[in-house]
N, C-alpha and C positions, 0 to 999 in steps of 0.2 A: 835383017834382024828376025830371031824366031818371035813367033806371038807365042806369049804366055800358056795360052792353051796345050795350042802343040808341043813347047818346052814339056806339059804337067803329065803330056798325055804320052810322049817318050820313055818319061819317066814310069809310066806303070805298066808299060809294055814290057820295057825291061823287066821288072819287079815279076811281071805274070809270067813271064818266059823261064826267071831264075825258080818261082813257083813251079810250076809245072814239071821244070825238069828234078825238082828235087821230088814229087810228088810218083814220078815216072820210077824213079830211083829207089823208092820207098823200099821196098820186100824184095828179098831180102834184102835185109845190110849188111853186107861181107865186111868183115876186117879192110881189106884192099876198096871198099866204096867208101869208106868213112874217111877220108883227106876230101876227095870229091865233093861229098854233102859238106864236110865244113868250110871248106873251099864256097859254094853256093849261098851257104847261110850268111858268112862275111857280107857275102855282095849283096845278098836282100838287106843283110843291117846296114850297111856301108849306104846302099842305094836310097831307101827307107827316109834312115835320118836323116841324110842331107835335104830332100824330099819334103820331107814333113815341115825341117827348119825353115828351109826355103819359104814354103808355103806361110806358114806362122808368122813370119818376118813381114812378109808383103804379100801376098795374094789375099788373105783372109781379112787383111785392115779394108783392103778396097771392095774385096766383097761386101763388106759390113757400110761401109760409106754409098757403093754406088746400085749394088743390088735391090732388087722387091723381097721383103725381106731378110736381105742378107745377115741381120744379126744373128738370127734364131737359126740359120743353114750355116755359119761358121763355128756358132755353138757348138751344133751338132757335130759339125767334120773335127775340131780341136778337141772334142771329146773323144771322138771315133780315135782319133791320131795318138791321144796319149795313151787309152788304152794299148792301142798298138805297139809303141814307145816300149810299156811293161812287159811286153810278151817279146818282143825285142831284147830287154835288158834281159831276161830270164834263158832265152835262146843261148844270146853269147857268150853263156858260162859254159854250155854245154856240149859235152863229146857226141858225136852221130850216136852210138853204142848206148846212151845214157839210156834210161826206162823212158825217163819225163819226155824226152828228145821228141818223139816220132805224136807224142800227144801236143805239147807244144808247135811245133810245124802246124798241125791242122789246126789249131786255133789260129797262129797267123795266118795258113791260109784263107782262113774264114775270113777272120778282120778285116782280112788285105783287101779283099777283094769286095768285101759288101764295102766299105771305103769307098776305095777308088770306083764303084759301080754309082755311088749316093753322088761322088764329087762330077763324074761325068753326066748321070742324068737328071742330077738336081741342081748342081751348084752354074756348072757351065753352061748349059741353055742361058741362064740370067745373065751371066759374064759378058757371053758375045753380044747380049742384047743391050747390056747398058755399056760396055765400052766400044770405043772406036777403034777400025784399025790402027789407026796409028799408037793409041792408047795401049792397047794389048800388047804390040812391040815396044812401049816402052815399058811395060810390065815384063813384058817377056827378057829386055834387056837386065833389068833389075834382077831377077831372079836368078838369073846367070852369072850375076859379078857375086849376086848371094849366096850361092851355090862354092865359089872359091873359099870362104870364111867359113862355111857352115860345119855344123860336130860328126861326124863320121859314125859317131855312137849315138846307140839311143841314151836321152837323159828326159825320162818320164817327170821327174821332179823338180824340171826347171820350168817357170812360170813358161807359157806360151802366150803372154802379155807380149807385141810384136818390142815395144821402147826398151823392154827387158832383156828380148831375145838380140836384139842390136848389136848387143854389150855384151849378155854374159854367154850367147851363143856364140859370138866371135871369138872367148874366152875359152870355153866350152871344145870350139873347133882348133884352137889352134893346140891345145894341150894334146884334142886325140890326135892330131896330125904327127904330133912330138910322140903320142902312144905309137901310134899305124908304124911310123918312122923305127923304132926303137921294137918292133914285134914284125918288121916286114911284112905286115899287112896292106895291102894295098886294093884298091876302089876299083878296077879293072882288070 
């Protein structure tokens, strides 16, 4: 079983890798790079959401229960996350070519990354200290089966209450799967 950590922390590798290569990409954007960059962006939202839900669903209830202050550090990241969410939703309307496009990007890049910077040096120190191995593998398993039901799109305006996201995340994911499905969009 992967622990939970290193499930979170795959996950923003990926995210900083698909970051940077779009970032590398940036100037110019020829006609022939713009499938590329949209191609990338898919996968940071694709990556993102499912990411974020995950998290929302079960990392953040356990923070909140087992951390030194974990209320006020999941606050913080579920705010951080829906912001993100918005700038996500606004991305994937958008052609590489757009104006908004290339301003957009550097704001997710900024998000993304002071994020996932706050969850690795603030949230996870507390994680490994207040759970157990075994603990973090079962967290880490959770996350994984949550990871198959979770929305592929950002949905900024759905509570990030986990009881809610259970339900209507599942709802949420299986519609964009039926979208992904039906636009050959695909997570990989």
């Amino acid at each position: 079983m992967t622990d939970a950590i290193e499930l979170l922390r795959r996950d923003h590798d990926e995210v900083r890798a698909l970051l940077s290569e779009l970032e590398a990409s940036a100037d110019p954007v020829r006609p022939g790079d713009r499938e590329g960059r949209r191609t990338a962006v898919v996968q940071v939202i694709i990556r993102e959401s499912v990411h974020e839900a995950i998290e929302e669903q079960y990392f953040w209830p356990v923070v909140r229960r087992r951390v030194h202050d974990g209320g006020r550090l999941a606050d913080q990241a579920v705010s951080q996350e829906i912001e993100l969410k918005k700038v996500l939703g606004l991305l994937a309307g958008l052609d590489p070519g757009a104006p908004d496009f290339e301003p957009l990007l550097r704001q997710l890049t900024g998000i993304g990354r002071a994020h996932h910077e706050f969850e690795e040096r603030q949230v996870w120190p507390g994680v490994r200290l207040a759970l157990s191995e075994q603990e973090l593998a079962e967290l880490g398993a959770q996350l994984e089966r949550g990871r198959r039901l979770a929305p592929t799109r950002p949905h900024p305006n759905l509570s990030p209450a986990p009881e809610v996201l259970r339900l209507a995340g599942r709802i949420a994911g299986a519609t964009d799967r039926i979208r992904d499905a039906l636009a050959g969009r695909t997570g990989r």
